[in-house]
N, C-alpha and C positions, 0 to 999 in steps of 0.2 A: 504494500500500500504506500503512496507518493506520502511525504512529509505533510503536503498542505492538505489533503484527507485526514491524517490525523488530526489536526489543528481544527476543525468541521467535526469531528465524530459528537454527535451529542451527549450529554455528559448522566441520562440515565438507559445506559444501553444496558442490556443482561450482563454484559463482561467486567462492570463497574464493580467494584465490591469497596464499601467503607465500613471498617475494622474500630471501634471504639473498645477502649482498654479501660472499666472503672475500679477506681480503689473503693470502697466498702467498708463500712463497720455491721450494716445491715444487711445481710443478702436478702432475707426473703422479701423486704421493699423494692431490691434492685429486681426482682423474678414478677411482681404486682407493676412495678413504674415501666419497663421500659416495655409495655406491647402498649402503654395509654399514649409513652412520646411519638411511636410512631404511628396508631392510630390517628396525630395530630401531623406528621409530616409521610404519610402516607405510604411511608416504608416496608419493608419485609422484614422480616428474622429469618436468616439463613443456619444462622449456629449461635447456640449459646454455650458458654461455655465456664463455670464458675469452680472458682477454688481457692481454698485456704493459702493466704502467706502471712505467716505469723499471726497476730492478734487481730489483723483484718481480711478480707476477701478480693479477689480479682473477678472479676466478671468480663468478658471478651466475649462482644457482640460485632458479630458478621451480617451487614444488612445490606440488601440490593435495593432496586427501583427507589433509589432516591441521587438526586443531583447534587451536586457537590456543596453548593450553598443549604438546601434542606439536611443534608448529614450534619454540618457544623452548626444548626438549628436546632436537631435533636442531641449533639455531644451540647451544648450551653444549658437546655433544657436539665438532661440528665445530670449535668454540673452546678446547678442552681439545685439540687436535691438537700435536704440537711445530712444524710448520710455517705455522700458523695464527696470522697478526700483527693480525688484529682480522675481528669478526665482527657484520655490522651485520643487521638483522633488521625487515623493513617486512610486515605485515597488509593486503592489498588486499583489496575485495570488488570484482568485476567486471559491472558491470551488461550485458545483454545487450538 
């Protein structure tokens, strides 16, 4: 595919995938909150994925059909939480 094709590709194709990492003191808030954020930015849930590190949790959410500016909509949402201790936010495109 030419460079300026890429530059054009629209930015909620299937092959998108943004990865949100949260820190936690509550998980089973983070497992109730995050299908309400993206019921509000119309997202999917591809993988969840939660676990213990030390005295708090990790949560890594894999979500599709959302645009790059909606993902960083729902990582500020999810980060405005009271039990949300940081909230990191990675853009993949996945080639097939």
């Amino acid at each position: 595919m030419p460079a300026a094709d890429l530059l054009n590709e629209p930015s909620t194709t299937p092959d998108r995938l943004h990865v949100l990492h949260i820190s936690t003191a509550c998980p089973s808030a983070c497992l109730e909150a995050a299908p309400a954020v993206l019921a509000r930015t119309g997202g999917q849930i591809r993988a969840f994925n939660l676990r213990p590190v030390g005295a708090r949790f990790e949560a890594v959410l894999r979500l599709t059909g959302l645009s790059d500016d909606a993902a960083e909509r729902a990582a500020e949402m999810i980060a405005a939480w009271p039990d949300a201790g940081s909230v990191k936010l990675e853009h993949q495109l996945v080639r097939r």
